[in-house]
C-alpha positions in Angstrom: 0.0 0.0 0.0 3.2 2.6 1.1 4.8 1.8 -2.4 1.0 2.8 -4.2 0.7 6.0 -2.6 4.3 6.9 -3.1 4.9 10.6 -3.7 0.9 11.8 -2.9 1.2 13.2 0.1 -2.3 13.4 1.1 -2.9 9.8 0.1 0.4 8.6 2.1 -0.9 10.4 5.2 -4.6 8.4 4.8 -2.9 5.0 4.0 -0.6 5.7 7.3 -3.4 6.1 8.9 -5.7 3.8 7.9 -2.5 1.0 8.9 -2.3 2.0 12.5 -6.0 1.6 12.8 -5.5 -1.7 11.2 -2.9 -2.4 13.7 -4.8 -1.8 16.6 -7.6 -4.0 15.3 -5.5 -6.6 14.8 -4.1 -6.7 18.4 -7.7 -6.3 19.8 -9.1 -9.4 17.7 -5.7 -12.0 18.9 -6.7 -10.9 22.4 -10.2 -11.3 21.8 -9.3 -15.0 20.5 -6.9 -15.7 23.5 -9.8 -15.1 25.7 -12.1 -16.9 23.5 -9.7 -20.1 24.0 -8.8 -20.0 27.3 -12.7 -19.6 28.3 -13.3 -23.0 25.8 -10.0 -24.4 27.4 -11.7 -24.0 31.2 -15.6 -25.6 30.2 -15.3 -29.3 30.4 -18.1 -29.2 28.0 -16.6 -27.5 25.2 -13.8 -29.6 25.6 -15.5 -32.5 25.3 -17.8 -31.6 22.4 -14.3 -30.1 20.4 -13.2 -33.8 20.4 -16.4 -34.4 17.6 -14.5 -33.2 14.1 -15.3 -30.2 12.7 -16.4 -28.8 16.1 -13.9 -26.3 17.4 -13.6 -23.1 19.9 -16.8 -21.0 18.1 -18.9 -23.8 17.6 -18.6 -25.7 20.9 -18.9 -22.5 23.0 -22.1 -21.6 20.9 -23.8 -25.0 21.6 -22.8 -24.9 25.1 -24.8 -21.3 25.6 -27.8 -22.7 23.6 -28.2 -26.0 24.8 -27.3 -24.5 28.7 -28.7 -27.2 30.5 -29.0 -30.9 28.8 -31.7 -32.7 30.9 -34.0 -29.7 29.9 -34.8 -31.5 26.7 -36.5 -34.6 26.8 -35.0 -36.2 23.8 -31.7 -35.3 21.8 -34.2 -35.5 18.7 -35.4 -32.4 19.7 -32.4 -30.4 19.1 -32.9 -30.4 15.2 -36.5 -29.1 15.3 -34.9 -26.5 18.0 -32.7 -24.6 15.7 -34.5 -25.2 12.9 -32.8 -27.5 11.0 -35.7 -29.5 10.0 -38.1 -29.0 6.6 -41.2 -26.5 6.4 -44.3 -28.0 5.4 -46.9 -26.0 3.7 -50.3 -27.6 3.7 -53.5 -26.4 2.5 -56.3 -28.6 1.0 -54.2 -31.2 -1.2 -51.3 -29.5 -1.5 -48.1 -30.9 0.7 -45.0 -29.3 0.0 -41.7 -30.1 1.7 -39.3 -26.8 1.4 -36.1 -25.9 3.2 -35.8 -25.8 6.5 -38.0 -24.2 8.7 -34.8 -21.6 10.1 -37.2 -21.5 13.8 -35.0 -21.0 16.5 -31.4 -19.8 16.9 -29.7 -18.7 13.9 -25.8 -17.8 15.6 -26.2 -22.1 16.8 -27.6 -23.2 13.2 -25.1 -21.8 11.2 -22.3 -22.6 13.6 -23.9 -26.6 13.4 -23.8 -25.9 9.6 -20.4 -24.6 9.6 -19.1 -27.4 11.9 -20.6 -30.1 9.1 -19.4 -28.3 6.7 -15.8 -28.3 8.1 -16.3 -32.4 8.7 -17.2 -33.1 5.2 -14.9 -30.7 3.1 -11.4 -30.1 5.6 -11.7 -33.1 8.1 -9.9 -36.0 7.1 -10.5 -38.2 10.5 -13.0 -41.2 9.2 -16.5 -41.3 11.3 -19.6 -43.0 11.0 -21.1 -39.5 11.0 -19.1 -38.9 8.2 -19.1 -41.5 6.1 -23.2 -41.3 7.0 -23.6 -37.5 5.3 -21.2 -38.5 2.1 -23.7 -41.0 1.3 -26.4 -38.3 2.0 -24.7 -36.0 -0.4 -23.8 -38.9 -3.3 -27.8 -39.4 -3.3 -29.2 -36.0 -2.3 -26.9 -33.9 -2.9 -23.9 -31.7 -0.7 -26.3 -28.9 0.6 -28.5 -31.5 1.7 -26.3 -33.7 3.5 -24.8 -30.7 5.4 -27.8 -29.4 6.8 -28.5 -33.1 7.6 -25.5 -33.6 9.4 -25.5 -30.1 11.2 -28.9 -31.6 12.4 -27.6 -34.9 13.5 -24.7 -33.7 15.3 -26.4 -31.3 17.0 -28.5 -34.6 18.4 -25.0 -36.5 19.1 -23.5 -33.3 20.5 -26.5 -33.2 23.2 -25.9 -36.7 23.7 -22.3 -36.0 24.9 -23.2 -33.6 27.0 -26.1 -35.6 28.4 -24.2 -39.0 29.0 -20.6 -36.8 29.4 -19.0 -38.7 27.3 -16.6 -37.9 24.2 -16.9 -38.3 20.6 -16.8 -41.9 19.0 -16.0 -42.2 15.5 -16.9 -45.4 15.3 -19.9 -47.2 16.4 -18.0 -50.2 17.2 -15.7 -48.5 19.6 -16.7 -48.0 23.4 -17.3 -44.5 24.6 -14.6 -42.6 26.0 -16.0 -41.8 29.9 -13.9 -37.7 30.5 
């Protein structure tokens, strides 16, 4: 940017100042992140639910603050009708149409659910059930599908961690992990 506004005088005193500011954003957001990890770091539930793929710092301190406490739900099936990751229905006389999904519910946790699948099926390379689950999803229905499918099915497995306090199982076959 210095070497662009070479020789203008009143753009090099702009672009100078437009770096410190730049600078001092930058500072603010790495402390903001320290904190952000260290308070993830001290929950024993966002470390247990970043042990899922795809789940990190954001996305496990999100859940935690939604889901608050896990025996208020009855049933971990109920998380994916809770943040709307389930289909609208529009009925009236004979027409049924299944559409996207219904977006009822918290929007920061559904797209940070979203993100977290999206993260499992495109950057993760660790094998899962789960994953392996949602590829099949998307060879048949498509990607978009299958991550809004598996953003609704781990937030089901993710309540069932906390619920049970376990950590993540890839595999079926193994035996949960007791923190």
């Amino acid at each position: 940017m210095r070497v662009l506004v070479e020789g203008h005088s009143t753009l090099e005193a702009l672009a100078a100042a437009l770096l410190k500011v730049r600078d001092v954003l930058s500072a603010e957001l790495r402390g903001l992140e320290r904190r952000v990890r260290s308070m993830a770091r001290t929950d024993e539930r966002t470390r247990r639910l970043m042990t899922t793929p795809g789940v990190g710092v954001v996305v496990a301190l999100t859940y935690v603050a939604a889901v608050d406490d896990p025996e208020r739900f009855r049933s971990s099936r109920d998380l994916g009708p809770y943040f709307g990751l389930t289909p609208g229905k529009y009925q009236s006389g004979e027409k049924d149409v299944t559409g996207r999904i219904s977006k009822i519910g918290d929007a920061g946790v559904r797209t940070a659910l979203y993100e977290a699948a999206n993260s499992m099926l495109t950057r993760s390379r660790k094998s899962s059930d789960l994953r392996s689950w949602a590829l099949a999803v998307a060879r048949r229905a498509g990607m978009r599908k299958a991550k809004v499918a598996l953003a609704r099915k781990l937030a089901v497995v993710m309540h069932r961690m906390l619920r049970d306090q376990t950590n993540f199982v890839a595999h079926r076959s193994a035996p949960a992990m007791a923190a």
